[in-house]
N, C-alpha and C positions, 0 to 999 in steps of 0.2 A: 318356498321362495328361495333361489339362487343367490347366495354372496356373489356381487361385484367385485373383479379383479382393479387392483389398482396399476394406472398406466402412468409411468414414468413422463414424465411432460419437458423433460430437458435434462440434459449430460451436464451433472454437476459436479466432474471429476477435476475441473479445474486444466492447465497446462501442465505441460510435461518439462521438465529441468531443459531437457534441450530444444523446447518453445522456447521458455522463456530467456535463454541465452541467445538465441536467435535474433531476439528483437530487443534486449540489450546492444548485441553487435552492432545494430543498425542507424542506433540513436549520437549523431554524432555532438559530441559532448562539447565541441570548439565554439559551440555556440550558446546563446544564454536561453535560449530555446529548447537544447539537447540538454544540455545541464539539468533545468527545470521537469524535464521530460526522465532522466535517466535517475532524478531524486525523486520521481512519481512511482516508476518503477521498482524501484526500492522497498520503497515503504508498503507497496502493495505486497510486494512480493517477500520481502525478508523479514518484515513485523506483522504480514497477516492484515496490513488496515483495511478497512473496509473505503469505497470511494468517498462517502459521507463525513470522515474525520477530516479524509486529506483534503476535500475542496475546502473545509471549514478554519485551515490552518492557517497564518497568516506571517509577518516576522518577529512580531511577539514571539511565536510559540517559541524559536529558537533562541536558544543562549550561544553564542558561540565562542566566548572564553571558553565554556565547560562542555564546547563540542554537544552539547542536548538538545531534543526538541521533546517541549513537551506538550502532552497528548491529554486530552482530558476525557477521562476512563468512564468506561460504558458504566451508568444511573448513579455517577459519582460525581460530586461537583469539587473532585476534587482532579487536578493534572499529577501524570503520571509520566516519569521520564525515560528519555530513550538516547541510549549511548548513540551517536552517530558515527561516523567512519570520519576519521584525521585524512 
């Protein structure tokens, strides 16, 4: 009997740097809509988060004396902090 080849089922390469600055550019931030949208953005993109964390986030998570939002880390009950941008 023949081994079956296994068949790729979707391009998991992700965007390319100038995808994603593309649609950066486009999000305009003058709004509390853009804003919201352009710090979704982010967090996808420059921390790696998965969708799952960010819809679960809320304004708790955020400290903003100490510029952090924090993140409660994968099969840890414990949160894990993230420098934000000033």
């Amino acid at each position: 009997m023949k081994g079956l080849r296994s068949q790729k089922y979707r391009d998991t390469r992700g965007r390319t740097v100038d995808q994603y600055r593309s649609v950066l550019a486009e999000i305009d931030r003058s709004t509390l809509l853009g804003k919201r949208d352009y710090a979704i953005y982010r967090l996808l993109w420059d921390n790696a988060l998965r969708r799952g964390k960010i819809v679960s986030l809320d304004r708790s998570n955020f400290i903003p004396q100490e510029s952090r939002l924090m993140i409660l880390g994968k099969g840890t009950l414990e949160s894990q902090s993230l420098d934000t941008v000033k």
